[in-house]
C-alpha positions as CSV (number, residue, x, y, z in Angstrom):
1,X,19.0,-52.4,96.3
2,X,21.6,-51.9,93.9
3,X,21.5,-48.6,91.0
4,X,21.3,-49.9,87.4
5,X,24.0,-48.3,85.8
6,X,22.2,-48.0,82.3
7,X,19.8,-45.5,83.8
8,X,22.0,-43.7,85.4
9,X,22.7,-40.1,83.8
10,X,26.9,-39.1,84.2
11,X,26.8,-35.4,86.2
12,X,27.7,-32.7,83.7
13,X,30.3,-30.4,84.9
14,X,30.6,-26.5,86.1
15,X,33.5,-25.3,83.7
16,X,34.5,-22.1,82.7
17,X,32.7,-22.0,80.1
18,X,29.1,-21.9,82.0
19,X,31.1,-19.0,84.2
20,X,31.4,-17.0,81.2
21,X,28.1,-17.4,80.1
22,X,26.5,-16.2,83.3
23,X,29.0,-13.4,84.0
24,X,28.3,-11.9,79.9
25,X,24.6,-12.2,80.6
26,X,24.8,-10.5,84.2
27,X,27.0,-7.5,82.6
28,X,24.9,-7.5,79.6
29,X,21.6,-7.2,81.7
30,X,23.3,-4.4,83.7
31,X,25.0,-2.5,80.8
32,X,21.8,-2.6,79.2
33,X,19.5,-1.3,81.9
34,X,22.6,1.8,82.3
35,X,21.8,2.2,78.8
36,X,17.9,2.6,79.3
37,X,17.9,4.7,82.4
38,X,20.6,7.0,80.6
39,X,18.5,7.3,77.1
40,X,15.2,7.8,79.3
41,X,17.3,10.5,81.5
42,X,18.4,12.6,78.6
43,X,14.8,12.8,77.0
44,X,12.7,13.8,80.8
45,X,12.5,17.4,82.4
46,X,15.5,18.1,84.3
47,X,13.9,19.9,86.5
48,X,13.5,23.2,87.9
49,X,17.1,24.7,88.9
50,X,16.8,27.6,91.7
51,X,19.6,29.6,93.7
52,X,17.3,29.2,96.5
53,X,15.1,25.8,97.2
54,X,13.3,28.2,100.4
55,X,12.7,31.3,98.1
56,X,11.1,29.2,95.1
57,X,8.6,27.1,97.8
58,X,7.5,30.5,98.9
59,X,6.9,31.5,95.7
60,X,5.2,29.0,94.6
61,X,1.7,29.1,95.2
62,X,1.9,32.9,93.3
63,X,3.5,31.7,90.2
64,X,0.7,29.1,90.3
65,X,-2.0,31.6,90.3
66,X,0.0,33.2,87.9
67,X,0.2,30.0,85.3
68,X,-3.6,29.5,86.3
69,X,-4.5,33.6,84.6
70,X,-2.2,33.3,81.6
71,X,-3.7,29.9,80.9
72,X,-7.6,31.8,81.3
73,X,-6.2,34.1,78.6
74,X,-6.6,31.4,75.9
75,X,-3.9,32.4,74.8
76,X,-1.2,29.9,72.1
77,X,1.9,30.0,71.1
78,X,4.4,28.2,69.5
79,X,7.9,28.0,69.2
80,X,10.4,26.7,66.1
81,X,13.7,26.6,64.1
82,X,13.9,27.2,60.5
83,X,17.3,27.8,58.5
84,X,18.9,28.7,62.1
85,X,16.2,31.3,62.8
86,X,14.1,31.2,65.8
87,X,10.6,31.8,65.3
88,X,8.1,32.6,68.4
89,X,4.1,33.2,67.6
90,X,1.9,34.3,70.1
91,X,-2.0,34.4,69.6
92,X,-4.9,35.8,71.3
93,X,-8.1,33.6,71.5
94,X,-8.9,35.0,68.0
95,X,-5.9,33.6,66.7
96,X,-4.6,37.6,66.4
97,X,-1.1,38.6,66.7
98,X,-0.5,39.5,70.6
99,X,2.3,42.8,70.6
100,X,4.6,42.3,73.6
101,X,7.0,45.5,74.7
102,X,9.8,42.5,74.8
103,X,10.2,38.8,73.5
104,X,13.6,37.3,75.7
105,X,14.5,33.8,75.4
106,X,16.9,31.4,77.0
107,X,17.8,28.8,75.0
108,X,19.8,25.2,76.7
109,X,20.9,22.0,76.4
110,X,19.4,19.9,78.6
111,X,22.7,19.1,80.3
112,X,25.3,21.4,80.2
113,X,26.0,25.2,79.7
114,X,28.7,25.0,77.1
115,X,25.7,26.3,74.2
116,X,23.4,28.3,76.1
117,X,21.8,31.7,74.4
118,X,20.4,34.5,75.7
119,X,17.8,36.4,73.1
120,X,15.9,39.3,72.3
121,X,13.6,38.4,69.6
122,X,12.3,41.4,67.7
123,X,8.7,41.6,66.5
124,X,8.2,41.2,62.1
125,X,5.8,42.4,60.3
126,X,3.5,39.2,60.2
127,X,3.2,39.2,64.5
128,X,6.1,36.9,64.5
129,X,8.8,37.6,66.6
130,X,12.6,36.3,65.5
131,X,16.0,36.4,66.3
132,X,19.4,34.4,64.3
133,X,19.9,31.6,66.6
134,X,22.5,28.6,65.4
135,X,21.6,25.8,67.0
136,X,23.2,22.2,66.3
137,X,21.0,19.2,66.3
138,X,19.7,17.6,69.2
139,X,17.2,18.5,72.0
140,X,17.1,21.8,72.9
141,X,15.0,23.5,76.3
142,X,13.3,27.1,75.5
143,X,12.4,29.5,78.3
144,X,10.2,32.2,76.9
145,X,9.3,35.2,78.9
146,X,7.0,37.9,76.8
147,X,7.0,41.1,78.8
148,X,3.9,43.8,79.4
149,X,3.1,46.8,80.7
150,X,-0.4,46.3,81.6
151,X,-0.7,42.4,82.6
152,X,2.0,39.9,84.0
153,X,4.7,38.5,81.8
154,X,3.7,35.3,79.6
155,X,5.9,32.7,80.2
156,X,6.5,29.1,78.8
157,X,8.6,26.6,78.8
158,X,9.3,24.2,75.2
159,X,11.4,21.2,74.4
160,X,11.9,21.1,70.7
161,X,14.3,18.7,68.5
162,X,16.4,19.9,65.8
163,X,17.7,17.2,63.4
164,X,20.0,17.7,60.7
């Protein structure tokens, strides 16, 4: 049997041109998933950074029992930036103004150490607690430790944004 040539369909080429195509669209697939994983990387917890992985298992299970009593407490606080002020309320379960003998705070970028702060917020006259912090715009991490003399230290961790 012999092929009709009117039904037959001419093969279309591979040129350079196709190549392109599938060489932008692999680079554009991968370029855009680096672009994801990067934006999703910048906005998660870093994690917890120790001198000594052994020493912080250890300790573990007490700071734990520790996170377990302040949270009993019911305890709140909050954390924010006004007019490159940093302003750090804590309440008791009465929503009353809870004196601490000292308010410290670390204050970092998420990546990086160029910005880092170390504070001593002192106690106003409302049961807030301040200190003159200028912080640029972007996401910063807040480590509050409130100490005591009669109970552990209250500690908490914050991610807040500041936008210009």
């Amino acid at each position: 049997m012999q092929a009709n040539s009117e039904n037959t369909k001419p093969q279309k080429q591979f040129t350079g041109k196709h190549m392109l195509i599938i060489m932008l669209c692999f680079f554009g697939i991968i370029f855009s998933m680096n672009l994801l994983m990067s934006m999703q990387a910048l906005n998660a917890w870093t994690g917890l950074v120790v001198k000594n992985t052994y020493v912080a298992s250890q300790e573990y299970n007490d700071k734990l029992e520790a996170n377990r009593a302040q949270h009993a407490l019911g305890w709140t606080s909050n954390i924010e930036v006004k007019d490159q002020v940093l302003l750090f309320s804590l309440l008791d379960g009465e929503s009353l103004p809870i004196k601490a003998e000292q308010v410290e705070v670390q204050v970092n970028r998420p990546v990086g150490t160029k910005e880092d702060l170390q504070l001593i917020l002192e106690m106003q006259e409302n049961g807030i607690y301040s200190a003159n912090a200028k912080l640029a715009s972007g996401t910063w991490r807040i480590y509050v430790v409130a100490s005591f003399a009669d109970q552990p230290d209250f500690e908490h961790f914050y991610k807040i944004n500041i936008e210009e």
